[in-house]
Residue, then its C-alpha position, 0 to 999 in steps of 0.5 A: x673816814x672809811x666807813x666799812x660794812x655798815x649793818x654788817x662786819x664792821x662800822x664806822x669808827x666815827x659812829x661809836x659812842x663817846x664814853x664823856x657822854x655818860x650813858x650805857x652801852x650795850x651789845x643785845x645778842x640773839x641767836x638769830x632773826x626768825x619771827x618767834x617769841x624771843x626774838x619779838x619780844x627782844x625787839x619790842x624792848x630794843x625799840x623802847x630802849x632806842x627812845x632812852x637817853x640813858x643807853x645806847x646800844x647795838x646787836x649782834x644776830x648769832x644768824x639772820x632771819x625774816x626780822x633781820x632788817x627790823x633789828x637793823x632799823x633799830x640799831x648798829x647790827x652785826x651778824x656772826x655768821x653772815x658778814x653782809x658788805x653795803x659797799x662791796x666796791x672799797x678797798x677794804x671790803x674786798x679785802x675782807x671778802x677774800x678770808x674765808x675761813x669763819x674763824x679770821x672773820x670772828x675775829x676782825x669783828x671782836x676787834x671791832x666789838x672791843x672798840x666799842x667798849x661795852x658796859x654789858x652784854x645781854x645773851x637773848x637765849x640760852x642758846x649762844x653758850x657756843x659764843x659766850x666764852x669769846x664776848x667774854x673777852x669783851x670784859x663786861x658782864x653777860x646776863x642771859x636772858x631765859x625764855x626756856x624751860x628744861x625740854x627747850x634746854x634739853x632741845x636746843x643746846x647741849x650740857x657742855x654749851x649750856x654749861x657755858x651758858x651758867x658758867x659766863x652769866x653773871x646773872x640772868x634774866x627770867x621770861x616767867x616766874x616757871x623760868x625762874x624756879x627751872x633754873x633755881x631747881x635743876x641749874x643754879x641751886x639759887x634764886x639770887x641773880x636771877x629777875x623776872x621780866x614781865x612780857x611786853x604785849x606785843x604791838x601789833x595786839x595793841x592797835x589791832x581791830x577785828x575785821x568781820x570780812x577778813x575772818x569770812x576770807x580765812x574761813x573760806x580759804x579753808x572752806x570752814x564754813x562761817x558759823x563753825x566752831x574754831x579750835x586754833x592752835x599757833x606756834x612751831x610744828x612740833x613735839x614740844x608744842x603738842x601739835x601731836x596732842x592738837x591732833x588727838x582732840x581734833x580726832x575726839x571731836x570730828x564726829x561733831x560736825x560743827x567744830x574745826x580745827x586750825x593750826x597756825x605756824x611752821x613750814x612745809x619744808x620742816x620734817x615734823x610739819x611733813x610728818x604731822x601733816x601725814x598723821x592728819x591724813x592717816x586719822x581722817x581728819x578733814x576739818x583740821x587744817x595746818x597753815x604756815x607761818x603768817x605775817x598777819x597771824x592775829x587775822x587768823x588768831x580773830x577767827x578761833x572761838x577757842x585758843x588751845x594751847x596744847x604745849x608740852x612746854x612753853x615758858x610764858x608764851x606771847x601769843x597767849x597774851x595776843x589770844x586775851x589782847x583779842x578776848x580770847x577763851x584760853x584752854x591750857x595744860x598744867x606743869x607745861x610752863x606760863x600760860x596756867x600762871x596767867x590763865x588761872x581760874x577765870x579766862x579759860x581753863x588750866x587741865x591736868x597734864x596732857x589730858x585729852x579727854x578732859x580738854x575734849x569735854x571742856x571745849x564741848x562744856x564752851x561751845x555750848x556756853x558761848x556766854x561765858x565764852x565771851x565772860x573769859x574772854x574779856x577777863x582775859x584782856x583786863x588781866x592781860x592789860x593789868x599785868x603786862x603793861x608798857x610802864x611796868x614792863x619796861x622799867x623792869x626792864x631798865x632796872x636790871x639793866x642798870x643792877x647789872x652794869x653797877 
């Protein structure tokens, strides 16, 4: 049989599965590839889920990104807006590659999705409110799975898609338990259909080793000296992120000559990485420093003494996971999402709500306590392991999986 497009448009008919076989088929959908937490954390759970004989399963990417083809080792993956050709040479690719309008493309591929009769669509964002109302026609539930609170909501769809979002999900899927109660209290009035899933550590934390010589080769990169006090911050480079809030206590504290500060994440092609790379020059500070995004981002996480969560909001951040699977002291805020419901009282510190000074006068109460530095941080990693472990995350994960398809 003519195989067309494989990883790409279309597949080959004999690839799709056999209702007689029993098992559930599903379409995972995210709104792109990039290496951030939903995406991560969707992956880690796909590739749990490829080892389960109850599923199968394939993926829609809404665009592509830097992950792209770790979706792709995973399972059958489509893309929306970026229809990719492995045999450009067959007849019918030819075909295909002729139609330029996105719309007739759109449409090939959901008669394609059609015929692999899928009992359930799982939307990994509230952001495909866009695509919701044509899967819809797949007839299957959706349940949309929220890792956003009301700023990222605000941000990064608008009322009407959102409201597509509400309106196509037949139940929905919580990141965090401050998730949760966003939805019951500004969106859907009700706390029925809505699960929390807990997060998966992520598997690079798992395995990871700290390695003495690759923290001496980061702090020399930035000519930190060996024996500084590290303030370290990770995560896109923007308002909601509180990098504007990172910069004011690195501005606090540089007149203490020991403390640096390092930001890990962004691009420099971003507006906002522009801009606050102008007010780090503009206040003088030369012991803050901004890295772009890392492949190897624990490495650079290792050398902080302190990890500041400076959000704004974050729903139930994966890197503050990563900062307790490393024994990290967490400083966050409080009503900025997640990471206060597991930092709590004993693996760091939850402060008022943007409060500058009182996160200055923590971190120099830490620094001179290095003991209890070190105390924090090993409670992180116990609560860490307690609270999101494989098992427990994982059938979670399958139970709503099966409540929604029933």
């Amino acid at each position: 049989m003519l195989q067309i497009c494989n990883f790409g448009f279309l597949s080959s008919i004999s690839n799709l599965p056999s209702s007689n076989l029993g098992m559930k088929h599903i379409l995972f959908v995210s709104h792109d590839a990039n290496r951030a937490g939903a995406q991560i954390l969707l992956l880690r759970f796909l590739k749990l889920l490829k080892e389960d004989k109850r599923f199968t399963f394939s993926i829609l990417l809404k665009h592509g990104g830097i992950i792209e083809n770790e979706f792709k080792e995973v399972a059958q993956t489509y893309f929306w807006n970026k229809p990719q050709f492995q045999d450009k040479s067959t007849f019918s690719a030819k075909i295909i590659k002729k139609i330029k309008n996105p719309e007739s493309s759109q449409k090939l591929l959901l008669e394609h999705l059609r015929k692999e009769k899928f009992d359930l669509i799982v939307s990994n964002t509230i952001t495909n409110g866009d695509i919701l109302p044509t899967l819809n026609l797949l007839v299957c539930p959706i349940v949309t799975y929220v890792h956003e609170l009301e700023m990222g909501i605000q941000q990064y769809t608008s009322p009407d898609l959102f409201q597509n979002v509400i309106r196509y999900s037949s139940s929905f899927i919580a990141c965090g338990e401050a998730v949760k109660q966003n939805l019951i209290e500004n969106h859907v009035g009700t706390s029925k259909n809505i699960d929390v899933l807990p997060s998966l550590l992520p598997e690079n934390a798992l395995s990871y080793q700290k390695d003495i010589s690759k923290i001496k080769q980061i702090k020399k990169q930035f000519n930190i000296p060996e024996n500084a006090f590290l303030i370290g911050g990770m995560g896109t480079v923007d308002l909601r992120k509180g990098v504007d809030i990172f910069l004011q206590v690195a501005n606090k504290l540089k007149g203490i000559e020991d403390i640096y500060f390092l930001w890990v994440g962004g691009q420099e092609s971003e507006l906002d990485f522009k801009l606050f790379n102008i007010d780090k020059m503009r206040l003088g500070l030369s012991k803050m420093f901004f890295q772009t995004s890392v492949d190897n981002p624990l490495d650079y996480m290792a050398a902080f003494d302190i990890f500041f969560v400076s959000s704004r909001e974050d729903p139930y951040p994966l890197v503050v996971l990563e900062a307790a699977m490393l024994e990290k002291s967490i400083i966050c805020f409080d009503k900025s999402g997640g990471a206060k419901d597991f930092v709590e009282e004993d693996c760091g510190a939850v402060i008022d709500y943007l409060d500058v000074e009182k996160v200055v006068q923590k971190i120099i109460v830490l620094k001179d306590n290095p003991l209890l530095i070190n105390q924090m941080g090993g409670l992180g990693r116990k609560k860490v392991l307690a609270r999101h472990h494989q098992e427990l995350a994982y059938q979670t994960f399958v139970e709503i999986l099966e409540k929604s398809i029933a």
